[in-house]
PAVO-533284 format. One line per field, with one value per residue (C-alpha): x, y, z; residue number from 0. Coordinates in Angstrom, 2 decimals. Layout:
% residues N
px: (X:...)
py: (Y:...)
pz: (Z:...)
migu: (NUM:...)
This chain:
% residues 452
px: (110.93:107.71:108.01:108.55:105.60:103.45:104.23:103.87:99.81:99.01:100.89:99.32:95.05:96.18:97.41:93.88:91.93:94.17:92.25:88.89:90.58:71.70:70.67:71.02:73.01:75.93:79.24:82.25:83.81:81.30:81.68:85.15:87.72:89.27:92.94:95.51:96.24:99.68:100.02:102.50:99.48:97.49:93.61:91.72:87.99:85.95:85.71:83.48:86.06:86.58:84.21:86.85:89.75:91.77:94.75:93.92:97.77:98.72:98.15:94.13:93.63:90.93:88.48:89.30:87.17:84.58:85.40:87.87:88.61:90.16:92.91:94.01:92.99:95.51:98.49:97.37:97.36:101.45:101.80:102.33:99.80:98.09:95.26:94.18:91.05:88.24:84.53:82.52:79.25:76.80:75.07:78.73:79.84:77.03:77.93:81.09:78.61:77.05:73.18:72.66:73.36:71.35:68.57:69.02:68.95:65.81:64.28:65.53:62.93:60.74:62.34:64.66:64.34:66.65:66.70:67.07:68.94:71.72:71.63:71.64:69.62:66.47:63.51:61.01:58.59:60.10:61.88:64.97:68.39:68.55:70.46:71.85:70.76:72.34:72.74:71.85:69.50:68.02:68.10:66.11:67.01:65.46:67.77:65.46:65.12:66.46:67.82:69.30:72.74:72.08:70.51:73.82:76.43:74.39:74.85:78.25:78.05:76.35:78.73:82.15:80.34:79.49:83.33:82.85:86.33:89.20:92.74:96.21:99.81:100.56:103.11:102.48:105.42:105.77:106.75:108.24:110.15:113.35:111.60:109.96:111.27:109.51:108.03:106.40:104.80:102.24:98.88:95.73:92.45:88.62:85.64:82.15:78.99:76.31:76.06:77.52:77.08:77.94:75.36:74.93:77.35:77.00:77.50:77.90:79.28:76.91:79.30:79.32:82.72:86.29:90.15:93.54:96.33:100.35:103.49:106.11:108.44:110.65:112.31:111.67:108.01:108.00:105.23:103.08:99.46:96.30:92.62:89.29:85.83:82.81:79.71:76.34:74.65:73.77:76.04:79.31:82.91:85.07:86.96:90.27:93.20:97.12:99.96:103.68:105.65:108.37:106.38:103.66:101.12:97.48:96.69:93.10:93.20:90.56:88.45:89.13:92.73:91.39:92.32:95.68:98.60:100.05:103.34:104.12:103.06:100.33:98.23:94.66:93.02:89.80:91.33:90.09:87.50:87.86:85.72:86.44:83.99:80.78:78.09:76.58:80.55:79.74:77.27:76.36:75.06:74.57:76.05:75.66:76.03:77.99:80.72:84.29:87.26:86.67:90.27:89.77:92.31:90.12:86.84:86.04:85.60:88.93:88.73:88.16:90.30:89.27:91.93:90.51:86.76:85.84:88.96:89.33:92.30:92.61:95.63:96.11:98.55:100.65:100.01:103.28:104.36:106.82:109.28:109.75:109.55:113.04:112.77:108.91:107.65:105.48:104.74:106.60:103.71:101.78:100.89:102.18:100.76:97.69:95.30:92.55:89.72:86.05:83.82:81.33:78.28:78.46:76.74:79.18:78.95:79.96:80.70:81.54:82.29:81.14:83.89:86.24:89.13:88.55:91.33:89.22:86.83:84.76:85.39:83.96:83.30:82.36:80.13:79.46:75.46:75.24:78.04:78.25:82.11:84.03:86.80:87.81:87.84:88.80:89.94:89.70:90.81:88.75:89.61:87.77:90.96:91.63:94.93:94.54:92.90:93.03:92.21:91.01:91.01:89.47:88.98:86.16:86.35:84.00:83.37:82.99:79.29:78.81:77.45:80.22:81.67:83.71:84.64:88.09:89.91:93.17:95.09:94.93:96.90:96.89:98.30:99.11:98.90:100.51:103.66:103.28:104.03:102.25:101.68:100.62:98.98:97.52:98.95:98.81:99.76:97.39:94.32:92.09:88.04:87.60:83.94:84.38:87.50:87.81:84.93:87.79:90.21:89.09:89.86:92.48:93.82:94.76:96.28:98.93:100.01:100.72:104.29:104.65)
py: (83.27:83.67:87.30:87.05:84.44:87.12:89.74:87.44:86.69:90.66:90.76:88.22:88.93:92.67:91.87:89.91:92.54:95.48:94.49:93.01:94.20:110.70:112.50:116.06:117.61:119.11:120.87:119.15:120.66:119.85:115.84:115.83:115.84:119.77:120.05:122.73:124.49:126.48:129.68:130.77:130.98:134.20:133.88:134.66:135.62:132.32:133.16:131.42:128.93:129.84:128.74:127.30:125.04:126.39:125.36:125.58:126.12:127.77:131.23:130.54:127.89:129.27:128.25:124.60:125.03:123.86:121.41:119.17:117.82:119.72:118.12:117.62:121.64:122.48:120.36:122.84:126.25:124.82:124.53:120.62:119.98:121.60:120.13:121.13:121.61:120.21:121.44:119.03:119.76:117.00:115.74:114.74:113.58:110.62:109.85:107.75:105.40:103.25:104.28:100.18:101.03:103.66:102.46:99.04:101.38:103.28:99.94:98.57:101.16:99.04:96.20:96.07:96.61:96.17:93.91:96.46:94.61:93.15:96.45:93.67:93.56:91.82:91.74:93.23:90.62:87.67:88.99:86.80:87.76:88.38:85.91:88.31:91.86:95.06:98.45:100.74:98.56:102.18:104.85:107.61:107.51:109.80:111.20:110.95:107.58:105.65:102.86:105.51:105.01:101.24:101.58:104.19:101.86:99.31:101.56:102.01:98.47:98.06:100.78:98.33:95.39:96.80:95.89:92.19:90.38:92.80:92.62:94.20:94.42:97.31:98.70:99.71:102.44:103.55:107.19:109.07:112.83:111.50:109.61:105.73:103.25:100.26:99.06:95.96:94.81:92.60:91.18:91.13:89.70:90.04:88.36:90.09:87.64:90.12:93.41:92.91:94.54:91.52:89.37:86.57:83.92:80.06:81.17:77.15:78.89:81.75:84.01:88.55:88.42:86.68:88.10:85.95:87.95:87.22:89.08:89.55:91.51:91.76:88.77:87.29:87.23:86.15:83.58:84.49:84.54:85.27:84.16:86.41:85.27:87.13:84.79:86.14:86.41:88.95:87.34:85.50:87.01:87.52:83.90:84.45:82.46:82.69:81.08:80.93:78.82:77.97:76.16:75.03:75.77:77.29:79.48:80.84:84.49:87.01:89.23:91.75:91.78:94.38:96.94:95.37:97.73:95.83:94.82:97.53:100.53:103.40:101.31:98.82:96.13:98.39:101.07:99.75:101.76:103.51:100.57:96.86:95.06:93.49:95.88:94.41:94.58:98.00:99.93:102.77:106.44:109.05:112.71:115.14:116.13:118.76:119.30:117.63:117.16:114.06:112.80:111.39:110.19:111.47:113.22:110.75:107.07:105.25:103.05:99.18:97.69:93.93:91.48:88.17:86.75:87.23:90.12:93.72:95.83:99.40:101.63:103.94:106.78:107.17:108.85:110.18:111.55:114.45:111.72:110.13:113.87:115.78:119.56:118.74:120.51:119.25:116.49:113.45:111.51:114.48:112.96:115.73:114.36:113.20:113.75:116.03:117.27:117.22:119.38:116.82:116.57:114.12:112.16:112.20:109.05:107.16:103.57:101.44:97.63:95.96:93.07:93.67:92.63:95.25:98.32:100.67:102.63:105.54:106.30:109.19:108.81:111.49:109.86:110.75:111.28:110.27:108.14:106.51:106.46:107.21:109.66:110.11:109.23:109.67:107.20:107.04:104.12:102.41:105.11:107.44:109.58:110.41:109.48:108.52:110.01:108.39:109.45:107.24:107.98:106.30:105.97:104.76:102.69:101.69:99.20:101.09:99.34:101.24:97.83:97.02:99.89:99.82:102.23:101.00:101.98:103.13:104.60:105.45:107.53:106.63:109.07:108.79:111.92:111.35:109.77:111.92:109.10:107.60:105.24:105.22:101.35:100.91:103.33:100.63:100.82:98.67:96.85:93.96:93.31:89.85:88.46:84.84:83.58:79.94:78.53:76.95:80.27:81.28:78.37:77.20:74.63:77.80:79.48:76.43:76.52:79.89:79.51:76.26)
pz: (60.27:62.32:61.33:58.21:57.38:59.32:56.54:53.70:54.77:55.08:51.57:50.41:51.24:50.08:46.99:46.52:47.64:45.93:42.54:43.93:42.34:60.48:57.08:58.17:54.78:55.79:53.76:52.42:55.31:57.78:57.20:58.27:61.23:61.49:60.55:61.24:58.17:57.77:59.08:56.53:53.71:53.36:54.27:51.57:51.18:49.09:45.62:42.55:40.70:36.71:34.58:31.90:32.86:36.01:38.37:42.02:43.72:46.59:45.63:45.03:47.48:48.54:45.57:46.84:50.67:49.38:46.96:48.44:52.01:54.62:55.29:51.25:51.13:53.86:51.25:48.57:50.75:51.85:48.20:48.70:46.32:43.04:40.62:36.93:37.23:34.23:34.75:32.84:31.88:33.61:30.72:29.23:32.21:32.52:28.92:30.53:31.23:28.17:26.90:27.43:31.13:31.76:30.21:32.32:35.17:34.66:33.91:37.64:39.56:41.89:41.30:44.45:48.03:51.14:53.98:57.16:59.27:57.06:54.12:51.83:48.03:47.80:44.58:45.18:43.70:45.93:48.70:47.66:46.57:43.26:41.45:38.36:37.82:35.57:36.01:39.44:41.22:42.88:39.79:42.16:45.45:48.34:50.65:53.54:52.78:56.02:54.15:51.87:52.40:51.78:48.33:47.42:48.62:46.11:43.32:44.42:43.67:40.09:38.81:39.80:38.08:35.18:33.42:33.20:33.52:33.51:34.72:34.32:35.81:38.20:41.36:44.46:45.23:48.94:48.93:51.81:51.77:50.05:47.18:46.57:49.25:48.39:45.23:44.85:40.86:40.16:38.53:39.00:37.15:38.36:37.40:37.92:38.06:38.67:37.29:33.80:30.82:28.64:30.32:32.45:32.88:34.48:38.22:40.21:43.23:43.55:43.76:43.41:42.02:42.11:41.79:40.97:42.17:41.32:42.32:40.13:42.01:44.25:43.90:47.10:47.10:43.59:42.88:45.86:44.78:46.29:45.53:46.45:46.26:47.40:47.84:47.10:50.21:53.46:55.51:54.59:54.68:51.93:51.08:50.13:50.26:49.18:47.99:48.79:46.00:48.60:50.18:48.36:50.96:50.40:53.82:54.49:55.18:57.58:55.20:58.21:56.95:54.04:56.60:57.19:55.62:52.16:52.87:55.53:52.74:53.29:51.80:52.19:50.68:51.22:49.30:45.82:44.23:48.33:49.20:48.22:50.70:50.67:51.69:54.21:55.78:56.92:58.79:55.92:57.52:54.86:56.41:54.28:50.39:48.53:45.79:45.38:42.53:40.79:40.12:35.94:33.49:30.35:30.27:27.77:27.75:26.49:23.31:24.13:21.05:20.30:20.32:20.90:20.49:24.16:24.96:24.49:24.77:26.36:26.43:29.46:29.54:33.07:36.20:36.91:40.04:41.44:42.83:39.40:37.08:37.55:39.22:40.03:43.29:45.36:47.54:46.37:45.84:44.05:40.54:38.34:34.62:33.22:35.82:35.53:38.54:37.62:40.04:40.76:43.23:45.82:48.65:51.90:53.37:56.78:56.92:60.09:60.23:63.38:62.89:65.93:64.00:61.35:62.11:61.17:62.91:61.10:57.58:55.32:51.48:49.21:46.84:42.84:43.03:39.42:38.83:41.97:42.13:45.71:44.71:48.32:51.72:55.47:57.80:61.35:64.59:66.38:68.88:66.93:65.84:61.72:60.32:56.78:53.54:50.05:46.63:44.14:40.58:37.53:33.70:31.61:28.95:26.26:22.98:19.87:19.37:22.87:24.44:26.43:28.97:32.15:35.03:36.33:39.53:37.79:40.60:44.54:46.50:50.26:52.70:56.41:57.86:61.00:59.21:56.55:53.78:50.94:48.63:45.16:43.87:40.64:37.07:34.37:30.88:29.09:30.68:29.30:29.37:29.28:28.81:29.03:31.40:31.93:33.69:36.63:36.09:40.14:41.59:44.32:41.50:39.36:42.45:43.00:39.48:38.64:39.13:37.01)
migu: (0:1:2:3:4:5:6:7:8:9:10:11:12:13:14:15:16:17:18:19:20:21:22:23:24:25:26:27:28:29:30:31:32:33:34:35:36:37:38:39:40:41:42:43:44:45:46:47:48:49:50:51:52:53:54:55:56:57:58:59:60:61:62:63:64:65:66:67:68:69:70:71:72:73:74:75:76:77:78:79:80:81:82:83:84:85:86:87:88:89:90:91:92:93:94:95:96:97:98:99:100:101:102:103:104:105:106:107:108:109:110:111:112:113:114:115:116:117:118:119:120:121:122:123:124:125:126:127:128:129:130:131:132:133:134:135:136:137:138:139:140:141:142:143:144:145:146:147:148:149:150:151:152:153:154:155:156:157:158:159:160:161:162:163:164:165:166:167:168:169:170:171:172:173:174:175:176:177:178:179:180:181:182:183:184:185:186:187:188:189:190:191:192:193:194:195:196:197:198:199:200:201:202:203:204:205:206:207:208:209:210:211:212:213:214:215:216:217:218:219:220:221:222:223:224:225:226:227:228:229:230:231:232:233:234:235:236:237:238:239:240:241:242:243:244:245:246:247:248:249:250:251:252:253:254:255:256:257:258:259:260:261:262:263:264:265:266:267:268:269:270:271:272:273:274:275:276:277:278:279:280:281:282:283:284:285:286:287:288:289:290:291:292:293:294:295:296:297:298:299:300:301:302:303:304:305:306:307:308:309:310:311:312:313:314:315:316:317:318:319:320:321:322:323:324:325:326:327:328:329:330:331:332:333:334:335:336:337:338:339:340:341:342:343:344:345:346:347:348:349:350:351:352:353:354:355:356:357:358:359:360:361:362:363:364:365:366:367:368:369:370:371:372:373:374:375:376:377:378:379:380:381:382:383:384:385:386:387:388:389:390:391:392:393:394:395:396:397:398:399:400:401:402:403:404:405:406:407:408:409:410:411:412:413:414:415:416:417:418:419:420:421:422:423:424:425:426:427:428:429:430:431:432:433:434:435:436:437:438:439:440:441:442:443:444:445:446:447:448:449:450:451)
């Protein structure tokens, strides 16, 4: 029983955090840990990618060195993996964001600093925290910069606020060589305080943001719920808490449990958005800059459909993978429809928590320069050695008035390289934007009921 009460708290502060939710430039290739690639593949001189929609696949891996990660490159040469490939012309591109957004942004210059020590936000004007504040706190950033990284990561930031209230129901399906060997379902709503496009809300507890978790399957963790809040400060952890209907016990859980496996799958708490700390959690170094494939659902911003006075509806096709489309090659957890690559620029970033109890050691982001989205990212121990990439993917979403728009983490896909497994969390059907939950929706009283 003692074993099994020790897998129920990593399930339990991962499903909470599953939704919460040196500046010398260097390559793509240059950021990363080298990885043998296959010797059955040809070599191949580089080559400039098409300048219309393109597949890279085994036969032209070589028009991916420079705009993916090695080790994800070497799964293409093997013919493990293949992407469709979207070039998106820039301008487009930054229209996935709302005009009411960037405008808020360009508005923000001077306005913000950052506290050295801690990386955390401070006004300008007062030196204080700010209390509320919308769009990218830094809209020009220079890369020489020391605090750089800092002011990115608080982009980063902005960007995941932006949606308001949002939640939906999703899996997480662990996938090994002969097909899906766990599956767990469940929901998950968030609540942002600062950074939201709708507008201030009455904030008692001070708080960044809050997620209600609630499993739904399998059967025997049915009920078990989870509760994230991040306070608005330099210093605090993560609160979160969870719930096991058996027993009708509330346990606290260890914000360092983020980089705790969920439920024994390739997959973290911290993968959400690739980062789903506070960021003054990590240490922030930026390494280097360059080009990368943008996994995207649409091109486009998806249509936010009103259903309620405070609620908005958006529909989401599927990311379906090789394991679950018959006669599809590939790596079983290669997602096979709907998603599209968008050659992007990005930032290549390092981040390092100094908790002890964190797992992880050094981990590399490749950062959207304009969008400020992670699309991917390379884990390392604390001994220093890589094991792990993930890709995170994402759709926009936006209210036909244009006021209201959202960037959502829709899907990641966490690999283990040295078990050579995965898992896939996230692939919704249908999501909601909520402006106005419940003013005591976050709160440990909701958590004990959810099974009544």
């Amino acid at each position: 029983m003692q074993q099994a009460g020790f897998g129920i708290r990593r399930l339990g502060f991962g499903v909470v955090c599953a939704i919460a939710l040196s500046l010398a430039p260097r390559s793509v290739a240059a950021a990363e840990e080298p990885a043998a690639a296959d010797a059955g593949a040809p070599e191949a001189e580089s080559a400039d990618p098409p300048l219309g929609p393109w597949r890279l696949e085994a036969n032209n891996w070589q028009l991916g060195k420079d705009l993916l990660p090695e080790v994800v490159l070497n799964r293409v040469r093997s013919g493990e993996y293949r992407y469709d490939v979207v070039p998106v012309d820039p301008a487009d591109f930054k229209r996935l964001y709302t005009d009411k957004f960037w405008a808020a942004s360009a508005a923000n210059a001077g306005k913000y600093d950052i506290d050295a020590e801690t990386c955390g936000l401070k006004e300008v004007a007062t030196g204080k925290i700010p209390s509320f504040y919308f769009g990218y706190p830094f809209p020009e950033i220079d890369p020489q910069d020391p605090l750089a990284a800092c002011k990115m990561a608080w982009n980063f930031t902005a960007a995941n606020q932006m949606g308001n209230g949002q939640g939906a129901t999703f899996t997480l399906n662990g996938i090994e060589g002969g097909g899906e060997f766990k599956r767990i379902k469940l929901w998950g709503h968030a609540n942002s305080y600062q950074g939201r496009s709708a507008g201030e809300i009455p904030n008692p507890e001070n708080l960044r943001s809050a997620v209600l978790t609630n499993v739904l399957e399998p059967t025997d963790i049915d009920g078990v719920g989870g509760l994230a809040k991040t306070v608005n400060d330099w210093s605090s952890q993560d609160q979160a808490w969870f719930y096991v209907p058996a027993t009708r016990r509330v346990r606290r859980v260890n914000a360092a449990t983020r980089s705790d496996p969920v439920a024994g799958l390739d997959i973290f708490a911290d993968d959400v958005n690739c980062y789903s700390g506070k960021v003054e959690y990590y240490r922030w170094k930026l390494i280097g800059e360059g080009q990368v494939l943008a996994p995207v659902l649409s091109t486009t911003p998806l249509s936010q459909s009103k259903v309620g006075p405070t609620r908005w509806e958006v529909k989401i096709p599927y990311f379906r993978a090789v394991y679950e489309t018959p006669r599809a090659a590939g790596a079983p957890w290669l997602v096979v429809e709907n998603l599209k690559m968008v050659p992007r620029p990005v930032w290549i970033l390092e981040g390092q928590s100094e908790d002890p109890y964190y797992n992880f050691g050094k981990v590399v982001m490749y950062m959207d320069k304009d969008m400020y989205r992670i699309y991917w990212k390379l884990v390392h121990n604390r001994a220093g050695e890589y094991f792990y990439n993930a890709m995170c993917a994402y759709h926009w979403s936006m209210s036909d008035d244009g006021e209201l728009g959202a960037v959502t983490p829709n899907m990641v896909v966490g690999v283990n390289d040295k078990k050579n497994r995965a898992a896939i969390g996230g692939r919704y059907d249908s999501q909601f934007i909520e402006t106005d939950f419940p003013r005591r929706y976050f709160t440990l009283y909701t958590l004990t009921h959810l099974s009544d």
